[in-house]
C-alpha positions in Angstrom: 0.0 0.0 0.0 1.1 3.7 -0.7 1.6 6.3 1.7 3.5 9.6 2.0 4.7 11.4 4.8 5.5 14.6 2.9 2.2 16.4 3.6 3.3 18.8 6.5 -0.1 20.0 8.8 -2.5 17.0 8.6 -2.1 14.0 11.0 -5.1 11.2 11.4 -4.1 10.8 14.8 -6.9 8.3 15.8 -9.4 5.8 13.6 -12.2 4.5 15.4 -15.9 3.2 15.4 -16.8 4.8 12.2 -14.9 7.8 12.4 -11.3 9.4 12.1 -9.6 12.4 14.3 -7.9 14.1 12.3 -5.6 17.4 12.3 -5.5 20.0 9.8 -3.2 22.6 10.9 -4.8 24.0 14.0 -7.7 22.5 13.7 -8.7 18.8 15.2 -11.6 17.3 13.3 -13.5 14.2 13.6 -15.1 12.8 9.7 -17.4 9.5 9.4 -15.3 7.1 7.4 -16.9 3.9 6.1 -13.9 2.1 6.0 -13.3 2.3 9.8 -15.6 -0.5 10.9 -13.4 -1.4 14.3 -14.0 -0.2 17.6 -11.1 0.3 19.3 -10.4 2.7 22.0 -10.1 6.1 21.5 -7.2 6.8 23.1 -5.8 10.4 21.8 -6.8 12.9 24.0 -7.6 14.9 21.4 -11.1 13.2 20.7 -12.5 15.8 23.4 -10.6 18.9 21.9 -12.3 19.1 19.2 -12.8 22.1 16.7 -15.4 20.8 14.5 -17.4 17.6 14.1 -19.3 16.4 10.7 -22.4 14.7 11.6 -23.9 12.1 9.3 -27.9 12.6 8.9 -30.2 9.4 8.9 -31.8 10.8 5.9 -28.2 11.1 4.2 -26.1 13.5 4.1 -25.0 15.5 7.0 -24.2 18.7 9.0 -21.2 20.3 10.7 -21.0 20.8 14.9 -18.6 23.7 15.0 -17.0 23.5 18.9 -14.7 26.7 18.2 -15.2 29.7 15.9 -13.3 29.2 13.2 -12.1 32.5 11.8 -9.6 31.6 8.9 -8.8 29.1 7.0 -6.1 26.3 7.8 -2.9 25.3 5.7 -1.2 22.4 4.9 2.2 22.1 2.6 3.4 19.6 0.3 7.0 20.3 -0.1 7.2 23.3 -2.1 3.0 24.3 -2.3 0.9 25.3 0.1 -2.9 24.3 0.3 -5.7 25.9 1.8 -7.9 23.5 4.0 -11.9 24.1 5.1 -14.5 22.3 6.3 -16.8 22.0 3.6 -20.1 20.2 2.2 -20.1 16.7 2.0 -17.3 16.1 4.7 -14.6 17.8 2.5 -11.7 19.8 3.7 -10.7 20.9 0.2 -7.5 18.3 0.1 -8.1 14.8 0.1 -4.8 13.5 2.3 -3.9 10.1 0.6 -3.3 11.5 -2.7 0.3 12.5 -1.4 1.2 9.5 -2.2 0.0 10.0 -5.5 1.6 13.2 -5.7 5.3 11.2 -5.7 4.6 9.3 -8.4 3.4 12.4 -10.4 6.3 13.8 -9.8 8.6 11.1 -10.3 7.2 10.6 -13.7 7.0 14.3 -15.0 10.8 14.8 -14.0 11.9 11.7 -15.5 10.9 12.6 -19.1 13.4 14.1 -20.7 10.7 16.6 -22.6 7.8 18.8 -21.3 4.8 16.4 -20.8 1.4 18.3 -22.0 -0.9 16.5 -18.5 -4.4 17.2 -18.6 -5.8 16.5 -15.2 -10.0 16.0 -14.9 -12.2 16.2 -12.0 -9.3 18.1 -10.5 -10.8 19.4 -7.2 -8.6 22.2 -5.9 -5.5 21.8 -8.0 -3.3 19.5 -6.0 -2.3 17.6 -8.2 -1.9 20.1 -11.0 0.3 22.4 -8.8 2.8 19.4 -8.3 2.7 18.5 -12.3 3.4 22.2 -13.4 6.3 22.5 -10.8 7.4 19.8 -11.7 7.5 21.1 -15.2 4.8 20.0 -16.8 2.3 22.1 -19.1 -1.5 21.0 -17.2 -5.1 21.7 -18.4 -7.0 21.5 -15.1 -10.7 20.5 -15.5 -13.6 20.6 -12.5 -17.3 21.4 -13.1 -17.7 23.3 -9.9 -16.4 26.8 -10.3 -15.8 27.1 -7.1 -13.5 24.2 -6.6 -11.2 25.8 -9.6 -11.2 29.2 -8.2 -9.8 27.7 -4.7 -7.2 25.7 -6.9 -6.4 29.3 -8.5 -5.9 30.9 -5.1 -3.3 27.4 -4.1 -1.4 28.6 -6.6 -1.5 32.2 -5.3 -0.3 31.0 -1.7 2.4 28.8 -2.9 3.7 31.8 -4.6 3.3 29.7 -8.3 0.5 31.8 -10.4 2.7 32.0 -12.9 3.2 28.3 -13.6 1.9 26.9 -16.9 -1.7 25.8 -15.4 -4.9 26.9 -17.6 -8.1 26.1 -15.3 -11.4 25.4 -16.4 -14.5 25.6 -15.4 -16.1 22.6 -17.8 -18.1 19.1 -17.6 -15.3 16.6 -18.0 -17.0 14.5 -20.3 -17.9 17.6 -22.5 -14.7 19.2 -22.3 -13.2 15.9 -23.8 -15.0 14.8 -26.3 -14.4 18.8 -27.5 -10.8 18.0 -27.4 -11.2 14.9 -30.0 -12.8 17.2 -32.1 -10.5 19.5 -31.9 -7.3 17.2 -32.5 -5.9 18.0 -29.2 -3.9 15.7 -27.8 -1.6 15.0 -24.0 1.1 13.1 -23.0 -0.3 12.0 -19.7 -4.0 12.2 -17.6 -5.1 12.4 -14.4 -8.4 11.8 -13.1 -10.1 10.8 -9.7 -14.0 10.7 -10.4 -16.6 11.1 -8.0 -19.1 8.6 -7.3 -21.7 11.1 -8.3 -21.7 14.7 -9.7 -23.1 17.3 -11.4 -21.7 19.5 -14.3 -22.0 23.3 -14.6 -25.4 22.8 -16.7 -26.9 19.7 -14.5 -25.0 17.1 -16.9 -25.5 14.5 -14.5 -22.1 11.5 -13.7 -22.5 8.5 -12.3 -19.5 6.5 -12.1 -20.9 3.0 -12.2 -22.5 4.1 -15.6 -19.9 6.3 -16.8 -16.8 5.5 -16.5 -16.0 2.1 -18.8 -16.7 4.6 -21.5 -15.2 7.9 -20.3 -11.9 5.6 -20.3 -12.2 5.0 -24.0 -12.6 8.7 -24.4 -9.3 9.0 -22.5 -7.7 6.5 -25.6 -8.9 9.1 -28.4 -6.5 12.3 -26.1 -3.4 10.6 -25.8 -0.6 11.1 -27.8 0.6 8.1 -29.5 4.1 8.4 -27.5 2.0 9.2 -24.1 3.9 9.3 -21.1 1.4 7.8 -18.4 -2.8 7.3 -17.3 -3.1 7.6 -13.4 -6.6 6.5 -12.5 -7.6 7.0 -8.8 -10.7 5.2 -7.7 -12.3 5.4 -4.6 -16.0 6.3 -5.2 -17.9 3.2 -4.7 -15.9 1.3 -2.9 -14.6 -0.8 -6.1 -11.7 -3.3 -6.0 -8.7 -2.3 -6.9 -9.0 -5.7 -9.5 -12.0 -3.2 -11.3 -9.4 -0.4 -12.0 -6.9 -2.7 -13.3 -9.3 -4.5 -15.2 -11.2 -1.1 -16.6 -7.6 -0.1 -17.7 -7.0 -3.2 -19.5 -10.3 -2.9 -21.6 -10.2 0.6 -22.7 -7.1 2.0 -22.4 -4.6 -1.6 -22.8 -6.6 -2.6 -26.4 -5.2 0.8 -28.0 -1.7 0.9 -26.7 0.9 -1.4 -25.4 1.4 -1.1 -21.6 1.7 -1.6 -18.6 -0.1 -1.2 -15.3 0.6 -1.0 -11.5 -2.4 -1.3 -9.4 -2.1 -0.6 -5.6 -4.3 0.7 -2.8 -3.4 4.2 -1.1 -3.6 5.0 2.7 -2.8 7.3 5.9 -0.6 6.4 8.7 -3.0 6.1 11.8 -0.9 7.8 14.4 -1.9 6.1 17.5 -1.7 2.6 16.2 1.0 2.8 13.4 -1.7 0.7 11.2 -2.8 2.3 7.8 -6.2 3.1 7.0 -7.1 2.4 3.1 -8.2 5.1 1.4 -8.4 4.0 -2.6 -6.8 2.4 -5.3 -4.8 3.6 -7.9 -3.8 2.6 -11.6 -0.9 4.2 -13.6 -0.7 2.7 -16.9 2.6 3.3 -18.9 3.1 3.2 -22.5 5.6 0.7 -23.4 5.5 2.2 -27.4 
């Protein structure tokens, strides 16, 4: 399983009966988590120093207990960048923390190209992972549908000092936004993309990965160039195998170009038992050529 310990400000100091304590900068939070199904005790003491508290609702969804007024907002750094973090709907804090991890390999594979890779990175959130691919010197087309989500990856940038770097955002469905690019001729040497389990584009276009994403993939096939560099698929929504991802890649993707794939589950060091909570899978196909 991959981890990373690079992400400075987060810990998930504690992981127990549903939920996971977490720190994000000043903050301590506590977030339902599906995959915790132990009951352990909870033995940081910082279960009852809480700042906020997201609540499911029986109905679905949920709410946010706030314990402490929280004037600004929190940050966390990845080597070089710096990310603002927030409670937000739907449990988010604006970073999800296992994709550090994900992050190195990005990295890794950008600067070991011995030209400028063109990335496009879709359903990019608040530009994590498009901050580390243009500093790592990369050229990236970041895609999200909410407009919001884009403008908080524009002000990333901002705090880690990098608005100059060779990022264009967009504010686009992902599936639109693609199929434009085949028209168009457009073509990248890598993609990125962690799709939700459920989502909404700028005009209501409705996703639903179960439905969508066998043939979102073979959109993917018609974008890359035919010297493409790497396909990193993240997959968490659902709760899917990691066997599904490698086996999604090998249909779509594997029947156009020859290569090869590593499948592996991501995680978080739980800090007050040293175990590692799973948090998705990832698959990084490579083009062999």
């Amino acid at each position: 399983m991959k981890t990373s310990d690079k992400l400075q400000g987060y810990e998930l100091l504690d992981a127990s009966c549903g939920e996971r304590l977490e720190r994000w900068g000043n903050l301590y939070v506590v977030r339902p988590d599906p995959q915790v199904i132990w009951k352990t005790p909870k033995v940081s003491p910082f279960w009852g120093k809480l700042s906020a508290k997201y609540n499911r609702s029986k109905t679905g969804g949920g709410s946010w207990e706030f314990f402490k007024t929280l004037d600004v907002k929190q940050v966390v750094e990845y080597e070089n960048l710096k990310f603002w973090v927030k409670p937000m709907n739907f449990k988010h804090m604006g970073i999800f923390p296992e994709q550090a991890a994900n992050w190195e390999i990005i990295k890794k594979l950008i600067e070991s190209e011995k030209c400028t890779l063109k990335v496009l990175n879709l359903f990019g959130y608040t530009g994590c992972a498009s901050l580390v691919a243009a500093s790592s010197g990369a050229e990236v087309c970041h895609v999200d549908a909410a407009k919001g989500m884009v403008s908080w990856g524009r002000e990333n940038a901002e705090l880690s000092g990098m608005s100059d770097l060779p990022i264009r955002w967009i504010v686009d469905d992902c599936v639109k936004f693609v199929k434009r690019e085949i028209r168009r001729g457009n073509k990248y040497d890598a993609v990125i993309l962690d799709p939700p389990s459920y989502g909404k584009g700028p005009n209501g276009e409705i996703w639903r990965l179960e439905d969508n994403i066998y043939d979102f993939l073979k959109l993917i096939t018609e974008i890359l160039s035919d010297n493409f560099s790497f396909v990193m698929f993240n997959l968490y929504a659902g709760g899917l195998a990691a066997g599904v991802a490698d086996y999604l890649m090998r249909l779509t993707i594997g029947t156009k170009f020859n290569i090869s794939l590593n499948t592996d589950e991501i995680g978080i060091v739980v800090q007050s038992s040293g175990q590692v909570l799973p948090c998705g899978v990832v698959c990084i196909a490579r083009n062999n050529m």
